[in-house]
Each structure stands twice: as C-alpha cells, then as structure tokens.
DOLUM-731039 format. One line per 10 residues: number of its first residue (from 1); their letters; for each residue x, y, z of N, C-alpha, C. Coordinates in steps of 0.2 Angstrom, whole numbers, always signed. Example, Ala and Ser with C-alpha at 12.3 -4.5 7.8 and 13.67 -1.06 7.14 Angstrom:
// residues 2
1 = AS = +66/-28/+39/+62/-22/+39/+66/-16/+39 ~ +64/-11/+35/+68/-5/+36/+64/+0/+39
END
This chain:
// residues 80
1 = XXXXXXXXXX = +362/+550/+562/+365/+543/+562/+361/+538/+566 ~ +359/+532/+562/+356/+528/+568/+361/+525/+572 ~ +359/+523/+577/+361/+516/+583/+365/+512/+578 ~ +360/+507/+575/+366/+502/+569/+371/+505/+565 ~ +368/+512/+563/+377/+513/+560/+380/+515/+562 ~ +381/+519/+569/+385/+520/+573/+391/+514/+575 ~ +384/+506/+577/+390/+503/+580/+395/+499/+575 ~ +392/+499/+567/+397/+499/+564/+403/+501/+562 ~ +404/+510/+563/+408/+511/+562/+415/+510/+565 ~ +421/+510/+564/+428/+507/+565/+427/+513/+572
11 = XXXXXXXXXX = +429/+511/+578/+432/+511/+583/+435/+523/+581 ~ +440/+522/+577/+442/+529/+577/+435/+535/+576 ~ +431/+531/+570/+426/+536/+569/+423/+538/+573 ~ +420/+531/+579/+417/+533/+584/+419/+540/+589 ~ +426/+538/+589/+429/+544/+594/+425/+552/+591 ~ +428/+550/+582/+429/+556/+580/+421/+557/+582 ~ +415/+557/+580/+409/+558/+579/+408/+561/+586 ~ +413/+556/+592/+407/+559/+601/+412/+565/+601 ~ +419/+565/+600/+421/+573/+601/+418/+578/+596 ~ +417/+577/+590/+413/+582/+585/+407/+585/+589
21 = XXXXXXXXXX = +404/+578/+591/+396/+581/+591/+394/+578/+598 ~ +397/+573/+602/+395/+572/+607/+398/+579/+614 ~ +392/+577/+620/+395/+580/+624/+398/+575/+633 ~ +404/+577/+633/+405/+574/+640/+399/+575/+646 ~ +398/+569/+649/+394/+570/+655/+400/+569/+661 ~ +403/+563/+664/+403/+560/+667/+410/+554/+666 ~ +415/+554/+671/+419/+550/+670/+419/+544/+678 ~ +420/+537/+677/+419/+533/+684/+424/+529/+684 ~ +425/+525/+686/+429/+520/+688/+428/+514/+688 ~ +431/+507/+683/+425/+502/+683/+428/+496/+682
31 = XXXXXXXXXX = +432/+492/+687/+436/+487/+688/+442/+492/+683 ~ +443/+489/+677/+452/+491/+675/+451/+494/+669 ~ +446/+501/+669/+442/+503/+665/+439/+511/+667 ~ +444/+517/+665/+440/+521/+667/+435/+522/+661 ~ +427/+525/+664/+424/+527/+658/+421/+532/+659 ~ +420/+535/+652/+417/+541/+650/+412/+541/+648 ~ +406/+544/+649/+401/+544/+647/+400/+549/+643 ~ +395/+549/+637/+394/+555/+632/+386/+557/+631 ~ +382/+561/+630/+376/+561/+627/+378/+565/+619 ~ +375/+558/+615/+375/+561/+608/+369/+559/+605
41 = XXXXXXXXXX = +365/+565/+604/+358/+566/+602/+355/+564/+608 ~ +351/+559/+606/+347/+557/+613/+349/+551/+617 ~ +356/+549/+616/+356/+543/+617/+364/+544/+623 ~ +365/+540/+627/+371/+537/+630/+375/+535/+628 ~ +383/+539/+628/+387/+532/+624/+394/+529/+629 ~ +395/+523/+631/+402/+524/+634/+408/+523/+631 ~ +412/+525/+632/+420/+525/+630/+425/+520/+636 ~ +425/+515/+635/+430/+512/+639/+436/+511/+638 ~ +440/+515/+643/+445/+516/+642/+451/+512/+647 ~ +457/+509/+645/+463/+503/+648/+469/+505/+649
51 = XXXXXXXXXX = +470/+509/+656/+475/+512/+658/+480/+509/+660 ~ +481/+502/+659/+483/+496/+658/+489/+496/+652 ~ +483/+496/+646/+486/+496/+640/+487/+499/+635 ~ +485/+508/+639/+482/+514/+637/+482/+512/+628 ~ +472/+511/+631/+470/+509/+624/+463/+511/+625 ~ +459/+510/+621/+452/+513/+621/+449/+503/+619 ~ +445/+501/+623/+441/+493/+622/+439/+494/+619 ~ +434/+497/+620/+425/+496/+617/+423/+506/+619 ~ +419/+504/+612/+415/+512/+612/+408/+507/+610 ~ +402/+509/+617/+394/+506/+616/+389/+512/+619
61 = XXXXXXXXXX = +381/+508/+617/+377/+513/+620/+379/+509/+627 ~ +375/+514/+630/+373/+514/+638/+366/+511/+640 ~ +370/+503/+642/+362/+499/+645/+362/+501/+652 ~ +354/+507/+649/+351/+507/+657/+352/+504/+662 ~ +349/+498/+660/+347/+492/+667/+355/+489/+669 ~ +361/+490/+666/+368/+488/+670/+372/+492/+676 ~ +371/+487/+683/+372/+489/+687/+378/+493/+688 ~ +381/+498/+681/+386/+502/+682/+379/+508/+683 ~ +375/+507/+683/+371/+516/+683/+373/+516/+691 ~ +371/+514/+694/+374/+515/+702/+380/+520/+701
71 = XXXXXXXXXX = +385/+519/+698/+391/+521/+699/+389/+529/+694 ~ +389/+531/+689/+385/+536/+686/+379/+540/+690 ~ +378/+537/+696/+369/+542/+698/+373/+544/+705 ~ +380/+540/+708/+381/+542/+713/+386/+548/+712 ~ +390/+550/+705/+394/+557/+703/+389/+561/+702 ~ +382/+560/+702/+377/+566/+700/+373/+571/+708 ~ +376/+578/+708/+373/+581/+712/+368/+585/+712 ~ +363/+586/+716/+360/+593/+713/+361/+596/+719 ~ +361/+605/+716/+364/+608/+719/+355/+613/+721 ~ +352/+613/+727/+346/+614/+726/+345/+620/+731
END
C-alpha cells in the first residue's frame, strides 16, 4: 500500500492495518499526546493518542526533520 492510500483510509483502518502488519517501536510523551511509534514496511507511522479525551487524533507518517525525533532518539539505547 502506498503513502496516499494509506492516508486515505478512514482513521479505524489505519489502526487495523498497523496492528495487523505494523510493528511497535516506541511510545513518548508529547504535550497532551501520548504517541506511538510503528514501523510498517519502510516507513514511520505515529498514532496520537488524547488521554484527555481517550481518543485516538491523528494517525501520520513520521516527519523526520520535527523536533519530536529528539524525544524518539532519547528512549533509544544501545546496549554495547
């Protein structure tokens, strides 16, 4: 599935698709947003989540260059 159709489809499908075939990496903290990070295929996806209004916002790819990867590179450890 490409990029464009993914961001077409409705919100649930998304979900269905990253838990079918995505894998979790990563969960952060992001003002009133926990999110979830997923690799599905070769790409980045986030799940933002409103513990607020326990609801799910937005499901998007992962823009490299947004100063949330700071917050993403600081949960990564390696264990050498």
């Amino acid at each position: 599935m490409s990029r464009e159709d993914f961001k077409k489809l409705p919100i649930s499908k998304k979900i269905q698709k990253l838990y079918m075939e995505g894998t979790f990496v990563v969960a952060i903290r992001y003002y009133s947003h926990k999110v979830n990070l997923y690799l599905l295929g070769d790409d980045y996806v986030e799940v933002f989540y409103n513990h607020k209004h326990d609801r799910i916002d937005k499901i998007e790819y992962l823009n490299r260059q947004h100063t949330r990867m700071k917050f993403y590179l600081d949960q990564i450890s390696f264990d050498l």
